[in-house]
N, C-alpha and C positions, 0 to 999 in steps of 0.2 A: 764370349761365353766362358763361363768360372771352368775348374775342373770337375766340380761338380756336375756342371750341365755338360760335359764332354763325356763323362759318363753314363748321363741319361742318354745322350745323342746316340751313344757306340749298344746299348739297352735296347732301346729300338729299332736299332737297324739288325738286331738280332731276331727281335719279335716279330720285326716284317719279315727276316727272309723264313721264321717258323712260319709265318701266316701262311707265305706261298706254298708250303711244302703240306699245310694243312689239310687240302681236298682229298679226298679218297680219288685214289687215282686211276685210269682205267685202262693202261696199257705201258710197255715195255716192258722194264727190269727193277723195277724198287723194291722193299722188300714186301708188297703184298700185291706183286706180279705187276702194276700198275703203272704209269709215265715215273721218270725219274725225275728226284729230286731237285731241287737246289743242293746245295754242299753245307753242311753243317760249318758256321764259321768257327774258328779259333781265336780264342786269345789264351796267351803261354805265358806264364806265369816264372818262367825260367828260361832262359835262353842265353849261352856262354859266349856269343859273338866278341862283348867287348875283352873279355880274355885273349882270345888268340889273334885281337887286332893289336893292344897295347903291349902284351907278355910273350907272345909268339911270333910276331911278324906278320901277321895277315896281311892282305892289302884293306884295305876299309869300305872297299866297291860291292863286299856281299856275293863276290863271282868263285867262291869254293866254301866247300866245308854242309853241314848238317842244314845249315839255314841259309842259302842261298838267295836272292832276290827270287827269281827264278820258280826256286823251290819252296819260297814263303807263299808266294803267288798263288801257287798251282794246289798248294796245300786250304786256302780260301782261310789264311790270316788274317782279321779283322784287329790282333790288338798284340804286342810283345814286348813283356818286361826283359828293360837290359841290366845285370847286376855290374854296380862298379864291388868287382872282385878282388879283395887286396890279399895275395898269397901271405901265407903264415913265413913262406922263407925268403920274400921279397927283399926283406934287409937283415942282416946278422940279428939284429936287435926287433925285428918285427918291423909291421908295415908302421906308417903313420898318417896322419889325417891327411897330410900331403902327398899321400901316394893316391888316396880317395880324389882327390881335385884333378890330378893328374888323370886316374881313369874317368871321373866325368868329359874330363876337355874330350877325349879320345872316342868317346861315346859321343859327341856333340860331332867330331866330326864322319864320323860312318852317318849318322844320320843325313849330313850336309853331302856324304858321296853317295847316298843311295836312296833314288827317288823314288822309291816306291814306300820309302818309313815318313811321316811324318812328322815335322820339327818338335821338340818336348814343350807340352804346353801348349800344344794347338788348343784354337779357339774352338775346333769342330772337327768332328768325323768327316771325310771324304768317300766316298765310293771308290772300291778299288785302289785305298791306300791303309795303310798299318797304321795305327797308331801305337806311339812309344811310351811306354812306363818305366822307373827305374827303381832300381833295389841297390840292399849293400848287402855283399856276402861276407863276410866277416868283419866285425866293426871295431875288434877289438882294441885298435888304434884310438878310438875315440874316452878309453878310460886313461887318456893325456888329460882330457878337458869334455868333457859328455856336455857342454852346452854347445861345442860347436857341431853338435847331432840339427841342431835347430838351421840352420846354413843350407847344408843337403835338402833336410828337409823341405823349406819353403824353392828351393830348388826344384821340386816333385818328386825327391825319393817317397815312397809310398811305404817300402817294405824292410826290414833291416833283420840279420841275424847277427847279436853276440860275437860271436864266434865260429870259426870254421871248422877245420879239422883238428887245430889244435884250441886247449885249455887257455882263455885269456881274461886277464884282471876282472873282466865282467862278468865270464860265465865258462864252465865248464863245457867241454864237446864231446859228442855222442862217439865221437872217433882218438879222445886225446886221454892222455894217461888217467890212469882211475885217482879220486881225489875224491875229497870227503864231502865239496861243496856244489851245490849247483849253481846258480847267479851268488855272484859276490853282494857284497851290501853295496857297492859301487855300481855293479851290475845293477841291482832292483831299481836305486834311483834312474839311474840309464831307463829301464825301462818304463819307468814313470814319466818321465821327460817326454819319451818315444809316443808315447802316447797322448798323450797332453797336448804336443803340437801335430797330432791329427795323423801320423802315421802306425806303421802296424809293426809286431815283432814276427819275424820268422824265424820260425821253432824248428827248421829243417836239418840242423845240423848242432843243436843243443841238446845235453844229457837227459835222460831222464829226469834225474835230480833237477835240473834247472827247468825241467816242461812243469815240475810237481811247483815249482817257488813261482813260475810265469802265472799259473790259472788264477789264485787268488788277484793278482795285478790286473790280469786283462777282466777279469771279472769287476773288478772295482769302478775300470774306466767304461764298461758295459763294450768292451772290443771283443770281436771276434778273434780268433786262434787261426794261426795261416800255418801252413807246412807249405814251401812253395814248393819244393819236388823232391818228396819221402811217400814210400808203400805201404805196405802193411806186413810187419813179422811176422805175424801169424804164416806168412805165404813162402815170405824170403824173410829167413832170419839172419838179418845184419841191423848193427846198431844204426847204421840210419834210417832202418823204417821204422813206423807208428807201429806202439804195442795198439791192440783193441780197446784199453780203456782210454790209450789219448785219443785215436780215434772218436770215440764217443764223445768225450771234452771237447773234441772241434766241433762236432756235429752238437752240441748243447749252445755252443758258443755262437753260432752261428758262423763262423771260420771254414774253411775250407783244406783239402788237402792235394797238392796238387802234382798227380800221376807222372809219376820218374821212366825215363826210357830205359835207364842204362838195363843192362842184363842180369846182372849180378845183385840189383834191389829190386827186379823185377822174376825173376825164379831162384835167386839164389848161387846160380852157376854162370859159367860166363859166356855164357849163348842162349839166347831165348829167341820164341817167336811170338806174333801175332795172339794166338793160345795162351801164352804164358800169361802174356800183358792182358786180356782180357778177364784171367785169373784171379788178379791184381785188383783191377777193377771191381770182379763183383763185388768181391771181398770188403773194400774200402767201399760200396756203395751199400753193401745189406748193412755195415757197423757204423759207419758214421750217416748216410741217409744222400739220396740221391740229391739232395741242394747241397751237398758238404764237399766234392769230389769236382774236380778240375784237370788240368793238362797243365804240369809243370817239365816238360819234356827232360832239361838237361841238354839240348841237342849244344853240340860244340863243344860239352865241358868232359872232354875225353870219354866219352863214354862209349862205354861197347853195345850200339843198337842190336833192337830183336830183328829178327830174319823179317821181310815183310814193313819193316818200321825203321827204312833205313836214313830218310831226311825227311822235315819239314812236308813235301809233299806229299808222304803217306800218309795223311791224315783223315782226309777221306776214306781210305780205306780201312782204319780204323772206325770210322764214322759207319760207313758201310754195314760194317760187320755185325757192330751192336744192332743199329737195326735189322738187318736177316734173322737174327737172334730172339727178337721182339720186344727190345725197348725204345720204348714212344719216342718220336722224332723231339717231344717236348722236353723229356729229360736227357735226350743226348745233347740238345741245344744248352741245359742247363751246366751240364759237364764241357761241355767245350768253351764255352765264355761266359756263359749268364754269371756262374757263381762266382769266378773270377774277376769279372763286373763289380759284382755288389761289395766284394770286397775291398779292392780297392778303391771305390767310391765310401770306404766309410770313412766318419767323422764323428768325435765324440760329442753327445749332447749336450746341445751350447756352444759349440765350437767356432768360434769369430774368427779363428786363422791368429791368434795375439800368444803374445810368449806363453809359456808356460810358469804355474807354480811355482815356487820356491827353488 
């Protein structure tokens, strides 16, 4: 099965487990008094594991931290992108494309020590196993040589962001010193390239100047716009959430934006609860539109969880909550994996898997 059909396969086992939860139900505790649910599944769109196995020491068994085997489990993960994360102070001189290879190996082997993920590139969905996707969180290593984006990619990186925290030859950061430019002219080809061979940019941690130079490009290749896990400023103003007009531009583009745990992008302060993040939510679901809006958790990448929302296994209760609330078991399913689904299942029209352009 292509990757393409692994994401129909992970598609439908979403729609069956909505089917079962379908019936109007006619006792216990769900949210309209009736038998309970299934579990809304997840797939995350963000997840720091491979950081604190390669950067921190973790062991790579999955047995502590936000995302536990354990706590992936309990939480009814059906899907979880891992970023190869290459810190901005990894070397005096910045990371390099060899430090990206390095965090894939490292990533290949937490998969090979915890058998509840499935190997990268399965041929198929499993029951009661995770499938794995992978991202780069700052790529700015790759304005060495922007063809060897193409490597990663047929690799299955799916997702890519520019840059991190800090400003890099390709693109300006929503977090790095003010500067006049947003994607470099190096940078835009980069994102040309990124596209072309059938992956996506993540605008989660680029300036606004570089979100305003990204639209026309992704618009070009007919790509969606992905924030894999940014908020909404309107709610928490800090420079890594979405103003409401990008917002809007993921939700045009057909892209998603994929809901941050941490506390401090999720109220603004550095404690939040359950309430907060619900906040958060509507927010990014009345402006950008209930297909546009996903779970980019964050969990592991130091983040300070909301009360209520402390690992992986809170998700359900999450889940829970919106429905008491009275949103359709059908658009909760679409925020927890559907749209993250579709997104990473896209491919630009015509797309044979073959080099790219120029």
């Amino acid at each position: 099965m292509s990757a393409g059909g692994r994401i129909r396969a992970l598609l439908a086992v979403t729609c069956a487990a909505f089917a079962l939860g379908a019936p109007r139900p006619t006792r216990g505790d769900s949210p309209g008094g009736g038998a309970r649910e299934p579990p809304v599944q997840v797939v995350d769109l963000h997840v720091d594991v491979p950081w604190q196995v390669h950067f921190k020491g973790r062991d790579r068994r999955l047995d502590e931290g936000h995302a536990r085997s354990e706590a992936l489990v309990a939480g009814s993960y059906l899907g979880i992108v891992l970023p190869i994360y290459l810190p901005d102070r990894v070397r005096p001189e910045g990371p390099r494309i060899e430090d990206a290879s390095a965090v894939l190996a490292t990533i290949e082997a937490i998969i090979a020590a915890s058998p509840v993920l499935l190997p990268l590139g399965s041929a198929r969905a499993e029951p009661g196993k995770i499938s794995t996707f992978l991202s780069i969180e700052g790529a700015g290593a790759f304005a060495e040589d922007i063809a060897q984006i193409d490597r990663f990619i047929a690799r299955g990186v799916r997702l890519i962001s520019p840059n991190h925290a800090k400003n890099t030859r390709l693109s300006s950061s929503a977090t790095g010193e003010r500067v006049a430019f947003g994607l470099t002219e190096l940078g835009k080809r980069f994102c040309e390239r990124v596209y072309a061979q059938g992956a996506l940019i993540d605008v989660s941690h680029i300036s606004d100047a570089a979100f305003a130079d990204l639209v026309p490009i992704a618009a070009a290749h007919g790509a969606p716009i992905v924030a894999t896990h940014s908020n909404a400023r309107a709610v928490a103003n800090q420079p890594r959430n979405l103003t409401d007009e990008q917002l809007r531009l993921i939700g045009r583009s057909g892209g998603v934006a994929g809901l941050n745990f941490h506390a401090t992008f999720v109220s603004g302060a550095n404690e939040a609860d359950l309430d907060d993040v619900l906040a958060q939510l509507d927010h990014m679901v009345r402006v950008a539109g209930v297909d546009h809006v996903a779970i980019g958790s964050d969990f592991d990448g130091g983040i300070l969880t909301p009360r209520g929302l402390g690992d992986a296994s809170a998700l359900p209760a999450l889940a829970a909550r919106l429905r008491q609330r009275g949103m359709s078991r059908e658009d909760a399913v679409k925020i927890f994996s559907q749209n993250a689904l579709r997104v990473l299942g896209w491919r630009p029209a015509g797309w044979s898997g073959g080099p790219p352009h120029g």
